[in-house]
Structure formats: structure tokens, C-alpha cells
Residue, then its C-alpha position, 0 to 999 in steps of 0.5 A: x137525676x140526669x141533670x144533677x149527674x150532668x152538672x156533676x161531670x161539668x163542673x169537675x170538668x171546668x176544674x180541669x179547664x181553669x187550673x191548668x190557665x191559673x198555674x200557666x199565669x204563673x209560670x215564672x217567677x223573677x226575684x227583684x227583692x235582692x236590689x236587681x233594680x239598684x246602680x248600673x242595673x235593672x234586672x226586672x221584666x217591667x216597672x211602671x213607677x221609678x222611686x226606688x235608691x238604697x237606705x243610708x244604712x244598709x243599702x237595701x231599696x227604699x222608695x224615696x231614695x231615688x229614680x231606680x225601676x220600681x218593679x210590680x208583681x203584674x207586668x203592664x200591659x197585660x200579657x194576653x196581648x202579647x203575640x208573637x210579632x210583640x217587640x220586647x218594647x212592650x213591657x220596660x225593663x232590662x228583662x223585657x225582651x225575656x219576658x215577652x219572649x216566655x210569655x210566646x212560648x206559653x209561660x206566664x211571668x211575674x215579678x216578686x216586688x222588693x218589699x216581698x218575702x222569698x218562701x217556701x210552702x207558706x200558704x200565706x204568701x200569695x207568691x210563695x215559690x210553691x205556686x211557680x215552676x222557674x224562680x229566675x234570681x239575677x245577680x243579687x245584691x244582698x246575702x240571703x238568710x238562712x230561711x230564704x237559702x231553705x225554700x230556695x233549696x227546697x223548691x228546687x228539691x221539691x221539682x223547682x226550677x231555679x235560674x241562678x245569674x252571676x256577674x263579675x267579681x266587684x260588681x258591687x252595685x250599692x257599696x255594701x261590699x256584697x256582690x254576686x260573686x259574695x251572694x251566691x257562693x254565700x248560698x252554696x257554702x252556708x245551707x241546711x244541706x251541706x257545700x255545694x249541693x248543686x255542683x255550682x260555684x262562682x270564681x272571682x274574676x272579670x272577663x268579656x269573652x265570645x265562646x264557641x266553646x259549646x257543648x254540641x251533644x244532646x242536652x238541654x241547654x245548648x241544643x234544646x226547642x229553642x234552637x242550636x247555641x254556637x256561640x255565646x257572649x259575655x260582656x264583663x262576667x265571672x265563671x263558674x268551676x263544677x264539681x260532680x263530686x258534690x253533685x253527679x248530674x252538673x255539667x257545664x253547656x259552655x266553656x271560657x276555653x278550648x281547654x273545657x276544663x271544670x274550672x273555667x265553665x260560662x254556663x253550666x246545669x245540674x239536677x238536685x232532687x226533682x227539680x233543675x237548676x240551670x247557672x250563667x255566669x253574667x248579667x249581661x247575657x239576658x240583658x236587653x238593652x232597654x229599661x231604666x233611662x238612668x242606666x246604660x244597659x248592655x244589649x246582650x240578649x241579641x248577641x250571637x246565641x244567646x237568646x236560643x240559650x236563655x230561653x233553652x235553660x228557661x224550657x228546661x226549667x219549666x218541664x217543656 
């Protein structure tokens, strides 16, 4: 009887052991099924095969068509062998260095491949948001769907955090006349729960800029665990304008100018239901300057703050 008790108490306790290392392994999930990989770009942490170009009719990644990164679900090589001296080199990608950067913090990352779907509580989707804390989106390509815009909403609503990447306007990367600017005011606009319910929209313009227009109060973006932002880069990015009267908790962590004003934000962060959103307005801020060979990247991850600032909002996503 001893035994079978002991057993007992073993085996709930091995079920507290290994669920918590299951859920770590995916922490992060970055969104490569919005042509993040097509053009001048390659938004993926690490690709292993280089296949991918746009169909002739609607633009979207077809293998075949070209030498764009071909991004998988697992980074390779494992993410155990990554420690904290581990250069950014280790995986291949325009993400890399915030790949690596997470997986140190403790937070394991996937990619969701091209040909996956986006979704929300489908127990038949191995990558269904449900089982991640962050879905990272950079600069999409292609509008999303009325379903994908749901379970983007409701992950979020539902405790989600959701890291949503801009760029400038005409950033149009496989001439299908939608650009980030288009995709995700797009989102905003046109969903099951009314305008703009994060607070969030992305103006038309193009500007490079180095800000020290930063938000110096406790908050979690600009002075969280990962270090204090001073200054901030943009190298060809939009802005955003807030509106706290469609979302009471968005704020904006840094400004285009010293005038601070709502419309001329860089990054901003709100809450929406029980999750966390955080919104920067360029690509290249998390752009490491390696990847794809048939691209000429932009090494703004190690531009003044803005690593401490990514992985801030990454920290603040995740619930650290």
C-alpha cells in the first residue's frame, strides 16, 4: 500500500517536473506565414534551406520560385546548446540574434513555417497560439483573414502576448500593393471587436531617426530586467499615434520628438483583456544584420538600445 502511494505521489510529481520544460520549449512563437522571408527581408530566427520566392499570381511564398530563407518550425541546432557566451551566429537568420538572445533568458522559440495556419484554441493545429505566451508578427506582407484577426484577438484577450512589427509606408516587399502599414491597420479597423481595440495605428510615412525621447518612468519597456533604453534607432520606419480613447492602458515608450505627442510615437505597449501587446514601428530595429545572403540587412538590434528595448517588451509579454 506504501508503494502504490509512493508511486502515486511520483508520478503527480514528475507531471509538475516536465510540464513546466514543455510549455518553456515554446515560449515564442515568430509568425513566417505573412512573406517575413520575401524581397529585401528575412524576418525568421533560422532557416536551414533557401527555396522560397512569390507565386506569379498572388504573391505569396512558393517554393520554387526563388533563393528566399525557407524558415523551419525548430531552430537548428538545438537550442540546449546555447549558453550564454553563444554569438547570435549560431542559428541563420535576420532574427538570430533575438532568438538566441530569448532562448538565454530562458524562453524557448519556434518559427510557424509559411504553408502553416494562424489559429486559435484548434487542438488540431500543433502550433495553435494556445500552446505559446508571445507570437512575435514582423512587418506582414499579406492582410490577414477575418479567422486569423479572431485568434490573434483572442489569444491576446485570453492572456496572450502579442509583439506586433511595422515598417515604413511602401515597404511593399513582393508588389502585391500590400505593405505593413496596409496589413495591420487593416487588423485594427476590420475585426470582430470594433476599431482599434489595442489603442494602435501605424501612420503612412518613412523616417530614420535616433531618439532619446524616452519614456524614463517605471514601465516595462523602457526600464524593464533587460536594462535601461536611452536611445532608440529607426532606420526607415513609420510611427504610430495612440488613442487611449479606444484603449485606456496604451502608452507610448518612446517618441519621434520632443514634442511627445500621440501622434508621432516610435514604440508604444498596451493591455487588452489579459494579455499584453507591445507595437514598434520598423523592422529594422530587431534586424541583426546576418541571414539571407541575397539580401542586404540592417544591423539595428546592436544600435544604441535597442536590444535592452526588444527583449524589455519580449520579458513583458512573456509574464517575466
Amino acid at each position: 500500500m506504501r508503494r502504490a502511494y509512493l508511486a502515486f505521489v511520483l508520478g503527480i510529481v514528475s507531471v509538475f517536473v516536465v510540464c513546466p520544460a514543455s510549455v518553456r520549449a515554446q515560449s515564442i512563437l515568430f509568425d513566417a506565414t505573412k512573406g517575413q522571408m520575401l524581397g529585401n527581408a528575412d524576418w525568421v530566427i533560422d532557416a536551414d534551406v533557401f527555396n522560397l520566392g512569390p507565386a506569379r499570381t498572388t504573391r505569396r511564398p512558393e517554393v520554387g520560385r526563388g533563393n528566399e530563407s525557407n524558415p523551419q518550425q525548430t531552430p537548428t541546432a538545438a537550442a540546449a546548446g546555447i549558453t550564454a557566451s553563444t554569438p547570435e551566429t549560431y542559428w541563420r537568420g535576420g532574427l538570430s540574434a533575438w532568438g538566441v538572445a530569448s532562448v538565454q533568458r530562458g524562453l524557448g522559440v519556434q518559427t510557424l513555417p509559411f504553408n502553416r495556419a494562424i489559429t486559435y484554441n484548434v487542438a488540431s493545429n500543433p502550433q495553435d497560439l494556445k500552446r505559446y505566451k508571445v507570437f512575435v508578427i514582423p512587418e506582414p506582407q499579406f492582410r490577414f483573414t477575418a479567422t486569423e484577426k479572431t485568434a490573434i484577438l483572442n489569444f491576446v484577450r485570453n492572456g496572450g502576448g502579442l509583439f506586433i512589427i511595422g515598417n515604413h509606408a511602401r515597404s511593399d516587399r513582393n508588389s502585391d500593393g500590400v505593405d505593413a502599414v496596409v496589413a495591420w491597420n487593416d487588423l485594427f479597423d476590420t475585426n470582430t471587436a470594433g476599431v482599434n481595440p489595442f489603442g494602435i495605428r501605424f501612420n503612412a510615412v518613412d523616417i530614420s531617426t535616433t531618439s532619446s525621447q524616452v519614456l524614463t518612468t517605471a514601465n516595462p519597456i523602457t526600464r524593464g530586467v533587460a536594462g535601461a533604453v536611452a536611445r532608440y534607432k529607426t532606420n526607415g520606419g513609420a510611427t504610430i499615434t495612440i488613442d487611449p480613447a479606444r484603449n485606456a492602458s496604451v502608452r507610448a515608450a518612446v517618441w519621434q520628438t520632443s514634442s511627445r505627442t500621440n501622434a508621432r510615437v516610435l514604440v508604444a505597449y498596451a493591455t487588452y483583456g489579459s494579455g499584453r501587446v507591445v507595437a514598434i514601428a520598423d523592422s529594422s530595429a530587431v534586424d541583426d544584420g546576418t541571414g539571407d545572403n541575397n539580401d542586404t540587412l540592417f544591423n539595428g538590434w546592436s544600435s544604441f538600445d535597442n536590444r535592452r528595448l526588444v527583449m524589455n517588451a519580449t520579458l513583458w509579454l512573456a509574464g517575466r
